[in-house]
TIKOL-186582 format. One line per 2 residues: number of its first residue (from 0); their letters; for each residue x, y, z of C-alpha. Coordinates in pm, whole numbers, plus 50000, padded with zeros to 5 digits. Layout:
TIKOL-186582
NUM> a> X Y Z ~ ...
***
This chain:
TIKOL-186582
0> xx> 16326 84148 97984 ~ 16641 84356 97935
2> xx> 16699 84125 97595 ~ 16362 84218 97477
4> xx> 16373 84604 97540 ~ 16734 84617 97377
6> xx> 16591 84432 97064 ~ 16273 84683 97044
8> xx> 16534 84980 97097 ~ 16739 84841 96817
10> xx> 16408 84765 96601 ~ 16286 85167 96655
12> xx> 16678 85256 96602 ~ 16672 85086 96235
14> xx> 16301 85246 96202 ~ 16383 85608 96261
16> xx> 16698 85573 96081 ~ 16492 85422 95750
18> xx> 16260 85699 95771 ~ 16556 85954 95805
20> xx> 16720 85805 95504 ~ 16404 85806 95317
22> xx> 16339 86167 95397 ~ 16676 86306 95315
24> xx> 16657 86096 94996 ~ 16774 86315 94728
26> xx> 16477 86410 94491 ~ 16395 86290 94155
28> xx> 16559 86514 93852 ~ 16357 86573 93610
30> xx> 16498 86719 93310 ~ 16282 86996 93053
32> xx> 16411 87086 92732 ~ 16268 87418 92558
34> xx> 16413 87615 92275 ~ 16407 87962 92415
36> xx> 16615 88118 92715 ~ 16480 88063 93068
38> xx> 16315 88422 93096 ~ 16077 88330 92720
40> xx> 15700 88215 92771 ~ 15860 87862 92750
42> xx> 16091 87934 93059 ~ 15765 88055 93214
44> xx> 15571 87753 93145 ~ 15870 87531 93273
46> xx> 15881 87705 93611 ~ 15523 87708 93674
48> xx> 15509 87360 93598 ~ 15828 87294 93842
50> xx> 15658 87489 94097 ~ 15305 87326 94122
52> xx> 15493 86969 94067 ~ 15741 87087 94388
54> xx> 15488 87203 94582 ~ 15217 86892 94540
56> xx> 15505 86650 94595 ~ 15671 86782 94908
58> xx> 16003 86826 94681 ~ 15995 86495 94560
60> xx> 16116 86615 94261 ~ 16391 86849 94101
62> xx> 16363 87004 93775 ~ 16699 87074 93567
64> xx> 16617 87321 93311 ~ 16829 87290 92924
66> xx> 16633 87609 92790 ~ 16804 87765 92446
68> xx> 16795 87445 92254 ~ 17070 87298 92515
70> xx> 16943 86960 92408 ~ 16923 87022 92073
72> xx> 16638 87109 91788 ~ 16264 87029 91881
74> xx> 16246 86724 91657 ~ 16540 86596 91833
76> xx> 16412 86636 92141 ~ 16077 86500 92069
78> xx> 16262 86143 91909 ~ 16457 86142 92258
80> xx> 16136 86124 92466 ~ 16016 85903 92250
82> xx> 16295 85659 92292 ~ 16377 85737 92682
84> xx> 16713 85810 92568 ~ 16735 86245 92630
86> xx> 16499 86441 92880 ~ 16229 86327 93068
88> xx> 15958 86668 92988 ~ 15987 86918 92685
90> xx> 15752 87228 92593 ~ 15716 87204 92213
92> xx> 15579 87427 91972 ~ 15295 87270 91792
94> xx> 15469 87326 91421 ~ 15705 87085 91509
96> xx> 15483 86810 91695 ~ 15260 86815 91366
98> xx> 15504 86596 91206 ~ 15450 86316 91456
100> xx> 15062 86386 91499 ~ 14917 86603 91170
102> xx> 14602 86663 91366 ~ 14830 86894 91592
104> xx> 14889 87104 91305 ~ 14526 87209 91237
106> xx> 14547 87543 91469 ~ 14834 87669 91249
108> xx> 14580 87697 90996 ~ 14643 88109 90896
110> xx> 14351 88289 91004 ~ 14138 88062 91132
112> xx> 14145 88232 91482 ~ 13956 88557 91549
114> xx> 14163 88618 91914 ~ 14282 88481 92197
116> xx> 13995 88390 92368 ~ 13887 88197 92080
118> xx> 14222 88000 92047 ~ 14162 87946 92439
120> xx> 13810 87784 92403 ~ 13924 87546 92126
122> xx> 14204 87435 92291 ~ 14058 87382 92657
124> xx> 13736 87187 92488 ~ 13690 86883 92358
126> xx> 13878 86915 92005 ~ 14194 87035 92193
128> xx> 14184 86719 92405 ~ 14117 86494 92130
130> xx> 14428 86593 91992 ~ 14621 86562 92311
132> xx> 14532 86198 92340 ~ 14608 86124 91953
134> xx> 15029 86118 92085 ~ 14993 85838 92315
136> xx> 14975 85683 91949 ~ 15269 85873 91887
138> xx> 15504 85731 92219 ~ 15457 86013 92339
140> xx> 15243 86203 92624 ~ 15095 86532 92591
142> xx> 14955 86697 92871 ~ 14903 87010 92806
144> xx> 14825 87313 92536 ~ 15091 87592 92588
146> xx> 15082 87948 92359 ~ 15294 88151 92193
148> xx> 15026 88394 92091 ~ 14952 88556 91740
150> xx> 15218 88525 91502 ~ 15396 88844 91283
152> xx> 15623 88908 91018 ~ 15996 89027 91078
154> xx> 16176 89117 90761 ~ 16503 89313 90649
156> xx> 16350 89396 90248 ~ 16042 89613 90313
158> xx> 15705 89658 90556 ~ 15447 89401 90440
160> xx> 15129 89537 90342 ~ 15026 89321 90062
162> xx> 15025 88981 89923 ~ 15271 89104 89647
164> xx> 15539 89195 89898 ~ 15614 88851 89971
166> xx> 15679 88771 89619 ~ 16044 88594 89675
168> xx> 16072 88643 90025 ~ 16319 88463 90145
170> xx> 16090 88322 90494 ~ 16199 88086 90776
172> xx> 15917 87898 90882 ~ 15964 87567 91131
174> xx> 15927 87237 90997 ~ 15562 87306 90951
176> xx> 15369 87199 90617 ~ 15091 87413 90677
178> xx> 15308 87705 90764 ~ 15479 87631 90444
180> xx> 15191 87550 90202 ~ 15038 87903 90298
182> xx> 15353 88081 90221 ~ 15424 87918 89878
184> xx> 15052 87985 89768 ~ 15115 88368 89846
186> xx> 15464 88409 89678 ~ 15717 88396 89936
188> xx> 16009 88117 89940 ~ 15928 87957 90302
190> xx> 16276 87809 90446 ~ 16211 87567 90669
192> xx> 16477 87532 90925 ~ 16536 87494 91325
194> xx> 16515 87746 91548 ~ 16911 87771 91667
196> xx> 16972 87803 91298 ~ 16766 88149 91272
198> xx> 16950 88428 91433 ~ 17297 88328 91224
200> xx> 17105 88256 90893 ~ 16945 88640 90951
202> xx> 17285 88774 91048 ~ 17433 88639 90753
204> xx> 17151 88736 90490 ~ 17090 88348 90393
206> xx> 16723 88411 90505 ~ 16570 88742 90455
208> xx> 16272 88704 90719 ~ 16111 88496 90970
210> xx> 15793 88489 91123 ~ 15720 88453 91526
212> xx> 15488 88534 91765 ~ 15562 88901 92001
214> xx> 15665 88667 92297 ~ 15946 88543 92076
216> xx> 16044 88845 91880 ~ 16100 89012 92247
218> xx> 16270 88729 92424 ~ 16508 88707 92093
220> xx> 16589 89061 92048 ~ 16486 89013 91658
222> xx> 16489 89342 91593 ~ 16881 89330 91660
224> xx> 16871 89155 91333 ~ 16563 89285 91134
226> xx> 16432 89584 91022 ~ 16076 89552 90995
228> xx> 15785 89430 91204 ~ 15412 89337 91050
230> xx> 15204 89266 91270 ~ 15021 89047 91099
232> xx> 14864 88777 91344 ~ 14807 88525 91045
234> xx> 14811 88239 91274 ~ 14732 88162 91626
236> xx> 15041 87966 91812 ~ 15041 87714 91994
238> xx> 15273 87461 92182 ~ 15275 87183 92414
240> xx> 15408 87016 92758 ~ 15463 86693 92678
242> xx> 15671 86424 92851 ~ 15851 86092 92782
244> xx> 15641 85747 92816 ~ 15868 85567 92992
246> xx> 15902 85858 93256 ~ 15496 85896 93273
248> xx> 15474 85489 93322 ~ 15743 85532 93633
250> xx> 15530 85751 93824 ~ 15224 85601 94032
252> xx> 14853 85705 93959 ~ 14875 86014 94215
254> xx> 15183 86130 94100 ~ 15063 86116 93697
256> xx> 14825 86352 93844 ~ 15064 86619 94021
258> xx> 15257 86635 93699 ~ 14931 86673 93488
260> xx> 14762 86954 93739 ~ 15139 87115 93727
262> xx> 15192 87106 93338 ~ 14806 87292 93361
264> xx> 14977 87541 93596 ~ 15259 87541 93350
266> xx> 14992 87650 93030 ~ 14855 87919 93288
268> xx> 15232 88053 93319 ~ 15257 88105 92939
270> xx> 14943 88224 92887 ~ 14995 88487 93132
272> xx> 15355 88556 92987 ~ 15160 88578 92653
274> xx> 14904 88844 92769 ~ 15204 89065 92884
276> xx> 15373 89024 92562 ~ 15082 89093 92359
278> xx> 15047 89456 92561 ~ 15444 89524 92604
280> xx> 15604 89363 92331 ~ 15534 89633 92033
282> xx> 15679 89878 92225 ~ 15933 89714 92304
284> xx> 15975 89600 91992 ~ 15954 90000 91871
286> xx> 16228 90095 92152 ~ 16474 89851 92011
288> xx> 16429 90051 91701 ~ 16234 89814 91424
290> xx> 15990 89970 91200 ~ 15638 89856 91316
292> xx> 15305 89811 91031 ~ 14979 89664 91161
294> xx> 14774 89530 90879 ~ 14377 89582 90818
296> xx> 14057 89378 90876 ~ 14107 89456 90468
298> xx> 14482 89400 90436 ~ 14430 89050 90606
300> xx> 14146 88965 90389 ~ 14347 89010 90089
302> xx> 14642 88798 90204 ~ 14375 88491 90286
304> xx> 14275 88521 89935 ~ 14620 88488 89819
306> xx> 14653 88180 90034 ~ 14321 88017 89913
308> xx> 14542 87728 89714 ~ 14626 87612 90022
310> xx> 14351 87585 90202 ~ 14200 87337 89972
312> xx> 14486 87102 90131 ~ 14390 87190 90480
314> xx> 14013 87075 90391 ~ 14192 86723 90286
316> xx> 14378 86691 90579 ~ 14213 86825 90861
318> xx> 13883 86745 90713 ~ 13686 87070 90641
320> xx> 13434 86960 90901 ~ 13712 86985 91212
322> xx> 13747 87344 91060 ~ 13419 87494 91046
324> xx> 13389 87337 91424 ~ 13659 87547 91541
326> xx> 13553 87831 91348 ~ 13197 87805 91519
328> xx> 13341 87755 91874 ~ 13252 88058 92083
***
């Protein structure tokens, strides 16, 4: 008898110690790339995804943010999840993920969104999931729409009011082709480089402007660096929370699902980091002492004119039918 109760003490000894040692496991790092600092609409969407994924899991996992580009440009990032080799989750702006899925690049279209709400409705409906699923093609795994809001003008030459003013304007625009087919058509000389590359090239007068949504031009401090602000809203911006495959096939079915309900909870984040920006960030903008233009109903109707070359590409590669369904989305 004594033998027996000494071996079920020593079996609920190696139990309780198991379960200890499982418990106090260290938690699973998880490692989110972003090209803006911590406190941008990116940062926000990277917490609020940690949070939700935190919470849901009972801290089985740890997040270890590399915001400002710390892992390099976007496209470099987006190769490393592809091949497993860099971070396991990224938010991406959807300029740069339209080189590994051209669909993607369809809401950069310039003025094809009327507001927010519109860009919203697309993007939580069916054609913004359709595109979503279209980079499982890709290696990679897209979980989420994130937003950068409307995007403006910054410039150190003059205020933009017209088509004509962008005649040689010397433009950074990412890696976009739709971003840069709309600028050639209206004059300018769109520069296509990565974000890190922007503030220096501005400092140094190899680029004369750039063009970003308010929730970057605040986080960055542009007008430290430009002179001029047009708040144009020529295209609606978007991004993305996207991780690697071979993380995503790691985790079982009910964990896939805490990290897809918390990269939702990380688009909610930005979006409400967006909304803020939209109503703080011209003044802010103002305080930090760049000269602020808002253009027309009119105004904006002239510069879509001037970009009407272009659209007759968009029609070819977006099909003009996937327009006009966005455009009729309500």
């Amino acid at each position: 008898m004594k033998s027996i109760l000494a071996n079920v003490a020593l079996a609920s000894a190696i139990v309780t110690t198991l379960w200890t040692s499982a418990a106090a496991a260290d938690p699973v790092e998880v490692k989110i790339a972003y090209a803006l600092a911590r406190d941008s609409h990116y940062g926000a969407a990277a917490d609020g995804w940690e949070k939700a994924v935190s919470e849901a899991s009972g801290g089985r996992y740890k997040f270890t943010h590399f915001p400002s580009s710390a892992q390099g440009g976007e496209r470099e990032v987006l190769e490393g999840l592809q091949l497993g080799t860099g971070v396991q989750a990224a938010v991406v702006s959807s300029g740069t993920l339209s080189n590994f899925v051209p669909e993607a690049g369809v809401t950069d279209i310039p003025f094809l969104f009327r507001d927010l709400a519109h860009g919203r409705a697309v993007l939580d409906g069916p054609i913004g999931q359709s595109i979503l699923d279209k980079f499982e093609d890709a290696d990679l795994i897209a979980l989420a729409w994130g937003e950068q809001g409307f995007r403006h003008i910054t410039n150190n030459r003059q205020p933009i009011e017209k088509p004509e003013d962008l005649a040689g304007l010397k433009i950074r625009t990412m890696e976009n082709p739709v971003h840069i087919a709309a600028f050639k058509a209206a004059g300018a000389a769109p520069t296509p480089m990565s974000w890190p590359e922007v503030i220096p090239a501005l400092q140094q007068g190899a680029i004369d402007a750039q063009e970003n949504p308010l929730s970057v031009i605040v986080s960055a401090k542009l007008w430290e660096v430009q002179k001029y602000l047009t708040l144009s809203g020529h295209v609606y911006s978007t991004a993305m929370l996207v991780v690697s495959p071979d993380f995503w096939n790691s985790l079982s079915e009910a964990d896939q699902k805490i990290f897809l309900d918390g990269a939702k909870a990380g688009q909610a984040a930005m979006r409400g980091f967006v909304d803020n920006a939209e109503k703080s960030g011209v003044e802010k903008a103002k305080a930090g002492g760049i000269q602020v233009n808002t253009l027309s109903a009119e105004q904006k109707a002239n510069f879509q004119a001037a970009m009407k070359d272009a659209y007759e590409g968009y029609y070819k590669t977006y099909s003009k039918d996937l327009i006009d369904q966005i455009i009729a989305t309500k």
